[in-house]
C-alpha positions in Angstrom: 53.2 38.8 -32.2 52.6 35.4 -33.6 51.3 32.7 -31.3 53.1 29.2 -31.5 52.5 26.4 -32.8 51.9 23.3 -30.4 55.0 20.8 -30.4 55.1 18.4 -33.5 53.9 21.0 -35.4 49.9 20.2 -35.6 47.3 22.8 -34.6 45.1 22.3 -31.6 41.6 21.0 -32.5 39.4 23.5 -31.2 36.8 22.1 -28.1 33.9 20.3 -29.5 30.5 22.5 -29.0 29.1 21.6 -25.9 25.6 19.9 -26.3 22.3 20.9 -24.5 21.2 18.5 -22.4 18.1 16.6 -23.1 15.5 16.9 -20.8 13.7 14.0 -21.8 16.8 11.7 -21.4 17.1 12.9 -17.9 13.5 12.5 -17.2 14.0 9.0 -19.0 16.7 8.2 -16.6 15.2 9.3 -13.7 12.1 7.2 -14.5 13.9 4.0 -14.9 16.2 4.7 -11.8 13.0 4.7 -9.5 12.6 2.1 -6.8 8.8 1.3 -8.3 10.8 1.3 -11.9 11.0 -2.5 -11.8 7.6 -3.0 -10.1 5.9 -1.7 -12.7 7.7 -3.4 -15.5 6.9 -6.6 -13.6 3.5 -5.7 -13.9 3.4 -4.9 -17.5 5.0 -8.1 -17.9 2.3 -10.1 -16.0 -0.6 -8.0 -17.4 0.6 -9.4 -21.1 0.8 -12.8 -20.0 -2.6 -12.6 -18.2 -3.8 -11.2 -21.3 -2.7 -14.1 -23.5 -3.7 -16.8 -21.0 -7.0 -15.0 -20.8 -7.7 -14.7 -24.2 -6.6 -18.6 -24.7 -9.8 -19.2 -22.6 -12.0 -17.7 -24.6 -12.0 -14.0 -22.2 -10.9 -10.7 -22.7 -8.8 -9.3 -19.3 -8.5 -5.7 -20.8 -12.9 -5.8 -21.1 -14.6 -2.9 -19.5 -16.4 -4.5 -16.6 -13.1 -7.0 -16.0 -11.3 -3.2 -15.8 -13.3 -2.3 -13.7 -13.1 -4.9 -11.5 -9.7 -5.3 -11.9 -9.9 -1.4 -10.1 -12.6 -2.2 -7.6 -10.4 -4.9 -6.1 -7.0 -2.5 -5.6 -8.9 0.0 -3.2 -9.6 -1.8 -0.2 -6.6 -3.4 -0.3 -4.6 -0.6 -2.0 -5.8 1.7 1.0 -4.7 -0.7 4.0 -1.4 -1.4 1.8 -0.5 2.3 1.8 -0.7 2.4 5.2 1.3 -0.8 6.2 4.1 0.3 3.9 5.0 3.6 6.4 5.5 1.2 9.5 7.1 -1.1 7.5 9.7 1.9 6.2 10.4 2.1 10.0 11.2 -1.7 9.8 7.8 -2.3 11.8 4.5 -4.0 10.7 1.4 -3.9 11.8 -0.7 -7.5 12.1 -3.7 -5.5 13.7 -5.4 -3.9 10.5 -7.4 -6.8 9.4 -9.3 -6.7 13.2 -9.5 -2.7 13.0 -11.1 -3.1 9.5 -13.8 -5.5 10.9 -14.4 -3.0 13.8 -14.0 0.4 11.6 -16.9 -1.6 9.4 -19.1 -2.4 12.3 -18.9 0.9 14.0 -19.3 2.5 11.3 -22.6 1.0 10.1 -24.1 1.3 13.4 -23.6 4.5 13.5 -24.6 5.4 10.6 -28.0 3.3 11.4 -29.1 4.0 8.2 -29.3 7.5 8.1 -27.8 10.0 5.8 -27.7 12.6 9.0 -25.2 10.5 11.0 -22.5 9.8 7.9 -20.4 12.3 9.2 -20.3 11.5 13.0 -19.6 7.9 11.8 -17.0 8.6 9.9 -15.4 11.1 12.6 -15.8 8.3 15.1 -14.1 5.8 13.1 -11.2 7.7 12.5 -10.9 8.2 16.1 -11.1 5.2 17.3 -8.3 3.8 14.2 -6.2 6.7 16.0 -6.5 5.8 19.3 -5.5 1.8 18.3 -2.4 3.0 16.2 -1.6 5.1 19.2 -1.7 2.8 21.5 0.4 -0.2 19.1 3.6 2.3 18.5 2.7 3.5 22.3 3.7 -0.3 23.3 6.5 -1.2 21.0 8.7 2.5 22.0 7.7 2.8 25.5 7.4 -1.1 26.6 9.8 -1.9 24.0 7.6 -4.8 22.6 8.5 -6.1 19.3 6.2 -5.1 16.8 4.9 -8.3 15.3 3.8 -9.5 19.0 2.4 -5.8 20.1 -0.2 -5.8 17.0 -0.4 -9.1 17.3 -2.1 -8.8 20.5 -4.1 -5.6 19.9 -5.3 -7.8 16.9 -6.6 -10.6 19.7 -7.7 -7.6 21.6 -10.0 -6.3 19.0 -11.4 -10.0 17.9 -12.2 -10.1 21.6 -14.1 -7.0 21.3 -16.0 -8.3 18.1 -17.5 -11.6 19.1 -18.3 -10.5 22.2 -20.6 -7.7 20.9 -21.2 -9.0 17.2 -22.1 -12.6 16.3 -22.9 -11.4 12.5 -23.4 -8.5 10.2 -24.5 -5.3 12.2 -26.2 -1.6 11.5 -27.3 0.1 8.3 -25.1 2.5 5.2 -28.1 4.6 3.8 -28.3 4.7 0.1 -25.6 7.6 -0.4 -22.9 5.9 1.7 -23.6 3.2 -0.6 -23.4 4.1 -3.9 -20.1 5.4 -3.1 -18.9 2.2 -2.8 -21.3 1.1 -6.4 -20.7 4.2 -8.6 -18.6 4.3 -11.3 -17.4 6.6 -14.3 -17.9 4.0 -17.3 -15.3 1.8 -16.2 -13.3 4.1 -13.7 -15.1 3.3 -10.0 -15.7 6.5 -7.7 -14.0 4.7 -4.8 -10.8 4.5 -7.0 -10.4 8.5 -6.2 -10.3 7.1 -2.5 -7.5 5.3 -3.2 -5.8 7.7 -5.3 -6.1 10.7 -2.8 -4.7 8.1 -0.1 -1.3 7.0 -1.8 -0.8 10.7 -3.5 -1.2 11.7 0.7 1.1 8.9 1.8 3.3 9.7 -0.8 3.1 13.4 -0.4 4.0 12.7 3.2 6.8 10.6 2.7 8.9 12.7 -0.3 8.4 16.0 0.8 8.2 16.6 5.0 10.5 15.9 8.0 8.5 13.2 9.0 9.2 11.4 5.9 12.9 12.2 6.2 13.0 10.4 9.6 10.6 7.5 8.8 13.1 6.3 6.0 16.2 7.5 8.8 14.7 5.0 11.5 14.0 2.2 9.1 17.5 2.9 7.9 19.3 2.4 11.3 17.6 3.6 14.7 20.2 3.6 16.7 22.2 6.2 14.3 18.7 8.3 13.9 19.3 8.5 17.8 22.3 9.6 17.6 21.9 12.1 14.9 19.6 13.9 17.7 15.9 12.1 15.9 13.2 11.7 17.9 12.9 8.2 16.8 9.9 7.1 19.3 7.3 9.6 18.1 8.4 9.0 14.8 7.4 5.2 15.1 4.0 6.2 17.2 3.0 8.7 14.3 3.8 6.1 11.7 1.7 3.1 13.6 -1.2 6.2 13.7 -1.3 6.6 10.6 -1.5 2.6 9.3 -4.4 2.1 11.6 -6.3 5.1 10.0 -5.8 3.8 6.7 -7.6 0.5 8.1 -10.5 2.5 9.4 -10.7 4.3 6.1 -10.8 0.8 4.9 -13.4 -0.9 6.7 -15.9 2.6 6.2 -15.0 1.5 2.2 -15.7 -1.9 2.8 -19.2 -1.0 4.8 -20.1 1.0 2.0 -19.7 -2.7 -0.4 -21.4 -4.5 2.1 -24.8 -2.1 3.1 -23.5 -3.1 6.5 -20.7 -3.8 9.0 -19.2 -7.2 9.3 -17.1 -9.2 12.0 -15.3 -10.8 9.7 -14.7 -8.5 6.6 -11.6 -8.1 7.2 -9.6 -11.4 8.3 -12.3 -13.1 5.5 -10.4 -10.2 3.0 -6.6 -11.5 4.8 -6.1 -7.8 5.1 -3.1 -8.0 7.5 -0.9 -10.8 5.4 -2.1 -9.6 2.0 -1.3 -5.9 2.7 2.4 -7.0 3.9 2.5 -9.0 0.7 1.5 -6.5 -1.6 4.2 -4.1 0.0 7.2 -6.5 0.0 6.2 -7.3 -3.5 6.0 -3.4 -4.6 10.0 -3.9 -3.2 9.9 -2.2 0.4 12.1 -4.0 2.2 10.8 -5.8 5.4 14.3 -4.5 7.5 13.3 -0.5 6.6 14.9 2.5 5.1 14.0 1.3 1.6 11.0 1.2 -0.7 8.1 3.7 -1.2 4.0 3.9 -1.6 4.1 3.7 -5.3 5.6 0.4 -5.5 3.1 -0.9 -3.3 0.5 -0.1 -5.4 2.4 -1.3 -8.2 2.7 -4.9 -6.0 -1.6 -4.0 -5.2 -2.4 -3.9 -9.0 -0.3 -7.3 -9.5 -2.4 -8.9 -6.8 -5.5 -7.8 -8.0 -4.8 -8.7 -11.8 -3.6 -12.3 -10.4 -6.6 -12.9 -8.3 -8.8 -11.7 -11.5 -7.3 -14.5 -14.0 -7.3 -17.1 -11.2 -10.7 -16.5 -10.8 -11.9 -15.9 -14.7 -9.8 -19.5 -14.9 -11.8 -20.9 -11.9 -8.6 -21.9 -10.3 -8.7 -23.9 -7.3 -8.4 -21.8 -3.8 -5.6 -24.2 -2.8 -3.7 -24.1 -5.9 -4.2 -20.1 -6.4 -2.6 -19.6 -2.6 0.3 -21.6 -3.6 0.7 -19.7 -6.8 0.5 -16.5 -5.4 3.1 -17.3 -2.1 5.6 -18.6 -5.4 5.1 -15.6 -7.1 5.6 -13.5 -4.1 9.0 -15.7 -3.0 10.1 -15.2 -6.3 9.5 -11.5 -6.6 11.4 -10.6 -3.3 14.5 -13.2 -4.5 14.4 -10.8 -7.5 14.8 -7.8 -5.7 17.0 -9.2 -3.1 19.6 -10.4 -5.9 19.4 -6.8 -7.6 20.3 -4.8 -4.5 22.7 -7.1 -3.0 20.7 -7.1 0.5 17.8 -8.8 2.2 14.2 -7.6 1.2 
């Protein structure tokens, strides 16, 4: 039996051999199509040009003890960051955290009164209280319905209330161990900066891989839909404000540990609650929800921290470094709002 020939008389090319693919071109692609993808090649680009404005001055950026502080400056502000960027998922915020960070300081010193013994209680009772105050934030915004920027923004008057009328300065004791947590370092790489990391790899963690991060990005997506959809939207939003605040109490024990002592002003002195909203619109989490993630918060963290670093190896003038940084912040959110055709 002879098989014919196709019409026109030509044979059929047999099927090219079908090529492995490459797993390094997928994991290639996969890199560049994260969200933090274009953070971080923002920071790359600004980390060169800090380099070469540096290095016109006379300095070296990529030094060891400029690394280093370059690191020291992203953990307290890399902590509180993490945090704010789950409420803001939701479409929330959180204007609160600079006044928890100045109480979680205070409370924690006194506490600790100097005394190796009374770390732990310290630290329990911080954590606590940062609870409580994120409980009682999403607790007013789901069951009160109270938008979220004037709910925190009056738990923040709340706790400044507290402050000065207990605290007219710099109150309690670290002992020596508490500390040198905050002084130690690795060569360049600081101690604290494991703090930071074991933080964001949680948050992260939290968000990629449970329900909870599921129905955080759901709400921020739409609410009304998550509703719908049978989400229980409310304790979603109370869990999420829970967890912001405790990253501000982690915070302000960090910043105790800098300071041998708890201070009533650490933390609006620091601009915790607008810098920590910066740093995560600038990592590209959008400020309506549903889009964005921790890494590219710290992504937008180390930005701010390299920034702040040249400004001040180039003793730039506090006015003109604000107005430098709210440009470069504007401009950064255009970008990303131009490249996903909706509002960041």
């Amino acid at each position: 039996m002879t098989v014919a020939d196709p019409p026109g008389g030509e044979t059929a090319a047999a099927p090219p051999p079908r090529e492995r693919p490459r797993r390094t071109a997928g994991w290639r692609r996969g890199l560049l199509a994260s969200p933090a993808a274009p953070v971080y090649g923002a920071l790359i680009i600004v980390i060169v040009l800090a380099y070469i404005v540096v290095a016109i001055d006379g300095d070296d950026l990529l030094s060891g003890s400029n690394v280093t502080n370059i690191l020291q400056r992203t953990v307290a502000l890399g902590i509180v960051s993490a945090g704010q960027t789950v409420v803001i998922l939701l479409g929330s915020l959180d204007l609160s955290v600079a006044q928890l960070i100045s109480l979680s300081s205070l409370l924690g010193a006194e506490t600790m009164d100097g005394s190796d013994a009374n770390v732990v209680p310290a630290i329990a009772l911080v954590l606590a209280v940062g609870a409580g105050i994120g409980l009682l934030n999403g607790l007013v915004i789901t069951k009160l319905r109270v938008n979220a920027f004037i709910a925190t923004l009056g738990m923040a008057l709340i706790l400044k209330g507290v402050i000065d009328n207990n605290w007219d300065g710099p109150g309690g004791a670290v002992p020596d161990s508490w500390q040198s947590f905050g002084y130690t370092r690795f060569s360049w790489l600081p101690l604290s900066f494991f703090l930071l990391a074991g933080v964001v790899a949680a948050i992260w963690l939290l968000l990629r891989y449970t329900r909870f991060g599921y129905r955080v990005y759901a709400v921020g997506g739409d609410e009304e839909i998550s509703k719908l959809s049978g989400l229980r939207t409310h304790r979603t939003i109370i869990a999420a404000h829970v967890i912001c605040s405790l990253a501000a109490a982690i915070t302000g024990l960090f910043l105790a540990s800098r300071l041998a002592a708890g201070s009533p002003t650490v933390g609006t002195d620091g601009g915790y609650d607008l810098e920590s909203i910066a740093a995560v619109v600038l990592g590209g989490t959008a400020l309506t929800g549903g889009r964005g993630g921790v890494l590219g918060t710290l992504g937008g963290v180390f930005i701010l921290a390299v920034l702040d670093n040249v400004f001040n190896q180039l003793e730039v003038d506090s006015f003109l470094k604000d107005v430098l940084r709210g440009v470069i912040i504007i401009a950064a959110v255009a970008l990303y709002a131009r490249r996903s055709g909706k509002p960041a």
